[in-house]
N, C-alpha and C positions, 0 to 999 in steps of 0.2 A: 957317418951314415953313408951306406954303398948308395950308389946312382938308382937302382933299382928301387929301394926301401922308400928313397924320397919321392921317386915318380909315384907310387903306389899310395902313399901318405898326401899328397898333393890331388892326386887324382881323387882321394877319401873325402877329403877337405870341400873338392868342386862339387861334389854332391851332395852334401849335404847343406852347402848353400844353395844351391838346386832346389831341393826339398822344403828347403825353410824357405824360397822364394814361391815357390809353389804351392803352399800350407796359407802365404798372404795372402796369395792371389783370388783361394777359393773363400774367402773371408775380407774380397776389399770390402771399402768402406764406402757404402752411398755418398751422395752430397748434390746441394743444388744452393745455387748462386743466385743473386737478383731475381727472386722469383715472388709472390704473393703465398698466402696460404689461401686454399677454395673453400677448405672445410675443416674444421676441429670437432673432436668425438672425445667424451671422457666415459668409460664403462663403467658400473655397479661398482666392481673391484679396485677403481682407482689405476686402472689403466686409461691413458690418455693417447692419442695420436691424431696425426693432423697430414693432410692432405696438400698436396704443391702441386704451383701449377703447370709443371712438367715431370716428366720421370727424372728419375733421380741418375746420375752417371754414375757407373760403375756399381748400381746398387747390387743388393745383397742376394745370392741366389732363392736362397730362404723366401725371400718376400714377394716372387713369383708365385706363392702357392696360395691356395685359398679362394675366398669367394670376390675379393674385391671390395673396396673401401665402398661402405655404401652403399653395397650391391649393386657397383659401377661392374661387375666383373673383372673373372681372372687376370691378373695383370695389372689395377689400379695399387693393389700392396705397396707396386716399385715407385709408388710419387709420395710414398708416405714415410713416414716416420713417429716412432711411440714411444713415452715412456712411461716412467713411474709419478703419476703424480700422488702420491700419498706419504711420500715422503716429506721431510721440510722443504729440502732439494728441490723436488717434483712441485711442488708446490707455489714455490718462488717462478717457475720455473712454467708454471702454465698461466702465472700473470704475465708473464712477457709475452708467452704464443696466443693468448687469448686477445691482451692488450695489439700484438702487430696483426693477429686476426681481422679485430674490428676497426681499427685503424687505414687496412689494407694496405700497409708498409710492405714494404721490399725487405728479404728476410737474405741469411744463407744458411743455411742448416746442413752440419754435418751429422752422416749414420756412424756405426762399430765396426760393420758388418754381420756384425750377430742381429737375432731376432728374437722376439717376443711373441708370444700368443694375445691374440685380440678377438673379441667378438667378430672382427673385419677376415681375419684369419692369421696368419703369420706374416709380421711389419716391423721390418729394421728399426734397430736402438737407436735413439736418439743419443747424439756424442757429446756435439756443442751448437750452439743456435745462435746467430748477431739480427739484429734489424739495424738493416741501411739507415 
């Protein structure tokens, strides 16, 4: 392999780890630590999300949009996080957030980065959820 072919091939290489780093980045992944939940919402459809009581870091651009958890206004999406409860999954899965809800346990919940449609508006996936 001439000196040229491999600079060219190496140079091919850095970019498109580039790109794949840049493809995460517009898709990080919410999350918030040692926090409370304020408020839990489950909709007609079996969509579920729940409200924290700080914005979430590094949350999801998606969840900037909309009317706000609550009609707390634009901007409340990013403290939140939603998923499916209608699943078994989801199901299991809003007795724990229901349960640290009323308990007002200290939670961490991680987002996907992706999002979901909610009566709230557009509110990052729920990943994984602990109570402290």
């Amino acid at each position: 392999m001439t000196h040229n072919r491999f600079v060219s091939l190496l140079s091919g290489c850095a970019l498109a780890v580039a790109a794949l780093f840049a493809a995460q980045d517009s898709r990080a992944a919410g999350w918030a630590d040692n926090v409370t939940i304020l408020e839990l919402t489950v909709d007609a459809n079996g969509t579920a999300y729940f409200k924290t009581s700080v914005t979430l870091e590094t949350a999801a651009a998606c969840a900037a949009s909309g009317g706000g958890v609550m009609g707390q206004g634009a901007g409340t999406n990013r403290m939140s996080l939603a998923f499916n409860s209608s699943t078994p999954e989801g199901k299991n899965l809003l007795s724990l957030v229901t349960s640290a809800y009323l308990s007002g346990k200290v939670i961490k919940a991680i987002g996907t980065g992706a999002c979901m449609s909610t009566t709230a508006g557009s509110i990052e996936v729920l990943n994984s959820f602990r109570v402290r």
